[in-house]
C-alpha atoms as one frame of an Amber mdcrd trajectory, in Angstrom:
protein
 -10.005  -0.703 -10.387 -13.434  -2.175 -11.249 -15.457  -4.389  -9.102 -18.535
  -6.413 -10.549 -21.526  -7.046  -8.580 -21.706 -11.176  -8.726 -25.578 -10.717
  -8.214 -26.551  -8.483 -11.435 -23.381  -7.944 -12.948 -23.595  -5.114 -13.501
 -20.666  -2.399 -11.674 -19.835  -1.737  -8.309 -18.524   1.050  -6.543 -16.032
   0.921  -4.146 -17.420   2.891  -0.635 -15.155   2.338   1.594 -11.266   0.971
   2.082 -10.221  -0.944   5.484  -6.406  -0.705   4.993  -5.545  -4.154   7.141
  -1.791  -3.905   6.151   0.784  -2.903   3.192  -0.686  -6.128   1.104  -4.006
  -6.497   2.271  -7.263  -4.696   2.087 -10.434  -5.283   2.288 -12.665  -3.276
  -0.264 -16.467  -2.262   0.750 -18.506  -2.427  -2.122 -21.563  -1.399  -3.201
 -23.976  -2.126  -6.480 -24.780   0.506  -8.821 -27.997  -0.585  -9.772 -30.253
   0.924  -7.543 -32.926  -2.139  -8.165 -30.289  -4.426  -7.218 -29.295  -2.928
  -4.055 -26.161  -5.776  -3.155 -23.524  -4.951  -0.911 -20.807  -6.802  -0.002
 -16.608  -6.693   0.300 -13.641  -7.944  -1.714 -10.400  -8.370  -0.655  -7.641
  -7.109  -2.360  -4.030  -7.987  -1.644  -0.392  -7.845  -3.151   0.766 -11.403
  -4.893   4.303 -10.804  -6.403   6.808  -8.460  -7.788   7.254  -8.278 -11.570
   9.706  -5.455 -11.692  11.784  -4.559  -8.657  12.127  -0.706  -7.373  14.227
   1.318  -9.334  15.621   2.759  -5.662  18.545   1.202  -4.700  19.614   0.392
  -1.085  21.684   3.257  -0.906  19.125   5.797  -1.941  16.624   4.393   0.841
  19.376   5.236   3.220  20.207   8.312   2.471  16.176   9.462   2.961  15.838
   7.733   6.039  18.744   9.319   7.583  17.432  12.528   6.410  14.640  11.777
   8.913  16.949  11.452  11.616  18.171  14.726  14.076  21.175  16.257  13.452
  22.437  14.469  16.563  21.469  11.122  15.241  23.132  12.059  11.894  26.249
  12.478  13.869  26.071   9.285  15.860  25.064   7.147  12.402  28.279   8.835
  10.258  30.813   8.163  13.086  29.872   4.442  13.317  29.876   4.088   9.506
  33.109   5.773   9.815  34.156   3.238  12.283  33.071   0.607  10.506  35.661
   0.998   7.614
């Protein structure tokens, strides 16, 4: 990603990332020309999906019960069990 310093124009570098959520962030940025000197942040967040996640519901599952104990394992496949 490229940022643009609005003073100069010329690039930016990105020093620093405050990670405020899963779509939002808030980039600290920095110019490179050294006459220049301007600082400021951007924020960057998510806007929409154009292509959905290839993993399907079922796959998610399966890795998040992985995460579980064995004991939870247990508990989760007797209710699905029971659930039929």
């Amino acid at each position: 990603m490229r940022v643009y310093c609005r003073e100069c124009g010329e690039k930016g570098r990105i020093t620093n990332t405050n990670r405020m959520s899963l779509e939002y962030a808030e980039l600290y940025c920095q110019c490179r020309d050294a006459t220049c000197g301007h600082t400021w942040v951007e924020t960057l967040g998510y806007k929409h999906v154009l292509s959905p996640s290839a993993k399907t519901a079922s796959q998610l599952s399966f890795h998040l019960s992985r995460a579980l104990s064995p004991d939870a394992q247990q508990d989760l496949l007797a209710g699905l069990q029971g659930a039929r």
